[in-house]
Structure formats: C-alpha cells, structure tokens
C-alpha positions in Angstrom: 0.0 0.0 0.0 1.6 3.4 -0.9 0.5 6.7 0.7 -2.3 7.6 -2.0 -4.0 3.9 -1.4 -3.8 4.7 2.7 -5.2 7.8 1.7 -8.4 6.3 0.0 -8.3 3.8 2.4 -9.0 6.4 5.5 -11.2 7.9 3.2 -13.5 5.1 2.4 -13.5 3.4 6.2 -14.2 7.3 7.5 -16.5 8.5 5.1 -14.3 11.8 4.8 -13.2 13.4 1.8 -10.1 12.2 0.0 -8.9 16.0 0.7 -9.6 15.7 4.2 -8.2 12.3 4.5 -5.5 13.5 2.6 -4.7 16.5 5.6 -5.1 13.9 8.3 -2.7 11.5 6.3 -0.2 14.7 6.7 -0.4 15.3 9.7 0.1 11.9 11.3 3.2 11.6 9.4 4.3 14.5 10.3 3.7 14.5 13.8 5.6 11.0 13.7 8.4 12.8 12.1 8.3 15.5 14.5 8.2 13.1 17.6 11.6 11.4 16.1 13.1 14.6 15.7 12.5 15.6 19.4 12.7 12.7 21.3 14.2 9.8 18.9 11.1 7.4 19.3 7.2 7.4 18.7 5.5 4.6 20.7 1.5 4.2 19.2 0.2 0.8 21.7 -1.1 -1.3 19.8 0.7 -0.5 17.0 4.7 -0.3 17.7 7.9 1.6 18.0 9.1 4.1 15.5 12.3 4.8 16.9 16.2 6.2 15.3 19.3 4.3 15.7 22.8 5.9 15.2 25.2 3.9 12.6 28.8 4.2 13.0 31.1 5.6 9.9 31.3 1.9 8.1 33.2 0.8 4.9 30.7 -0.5 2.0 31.8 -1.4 -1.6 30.2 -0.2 -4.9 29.4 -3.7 -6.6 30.5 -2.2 -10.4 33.5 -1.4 -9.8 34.6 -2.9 -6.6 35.9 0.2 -5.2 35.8 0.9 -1.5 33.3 3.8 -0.2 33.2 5.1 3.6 29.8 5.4 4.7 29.7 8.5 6.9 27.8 8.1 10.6 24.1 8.5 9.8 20.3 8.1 11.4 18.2 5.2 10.3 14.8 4.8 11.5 13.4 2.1 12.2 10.1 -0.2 13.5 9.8 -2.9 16.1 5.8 -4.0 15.5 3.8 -4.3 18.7 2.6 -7.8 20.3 -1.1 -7.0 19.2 -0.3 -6.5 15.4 1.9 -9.2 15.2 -0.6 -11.8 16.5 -3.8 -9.8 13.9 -1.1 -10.5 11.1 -1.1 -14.3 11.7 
C-alpha cells in the first residue's frame, strides 16, 4: 500500500473526503516525524515503536567497480511492531 491507497483507504473506512483524508494523512506523518526529531522514538500501543538508531562511519563497496566507499555516521529509522499486530497478522 503506498501513501495515496492509505489515503483512499481512511477515506472510504471514514466516510471523509479524500482531501480531508488527505490533511489527516499529513499530519500523522508529520507529527511522527516531528516526535523522532524531538525525542528519537514514537511509541503508538497497539501499534509499535518508531524509533532512530545511530550507525557508526562503516566501509561499503560499490558492486561495479569494486571500489571501496566510507559510509559517513548516519540516522536510520526504524520499526519494532507491537505484540497486538503481530498476532492480527497471523
């Protein structure tokens, strides 16, 4: 599902516009954007745990050519699902 089909989605199970569901869409990722920013995890029960992880400077290799590449330090986000979606999903 990409973000215009959870878009219609919200829409249809809501009965709201796809413009309003479209705003609400928004904000929710935004506000999970914003809680990484500020605290480094978003917690939704029920759901799971948005949350970053620091990555130390690494070495990778560019498959063409072979070459070596340092990978500077960098974010990554990332998502441990909750207890209660993983049992729905079986």
């Amino acid at each position: 599902m990409n973000k215009e089909e959870l878009i219609r989605k919200y829409a249809s199970l809501t009965g709201d516009t796809i413009a309003n569901s479209r705003d609400c869409v928004a904000k929710v990722l935004e506000a999970i954007v914003e809680g990484l920013k500020e605290t480094g995890e978003v917690k939704i029960n029920g759901f799971g745990v948005f949350s970053l992880v620091e990555k130390d400077e690494s070495i990778a290799r560019n498959p063409k050519t072979g070459e070596e590449i340092v990978v500077a330090p960098h974010k990554v986000c990332k998502f441990k699902f909750s207890k209660a979606l993983k049992d729905s999903l079986r």
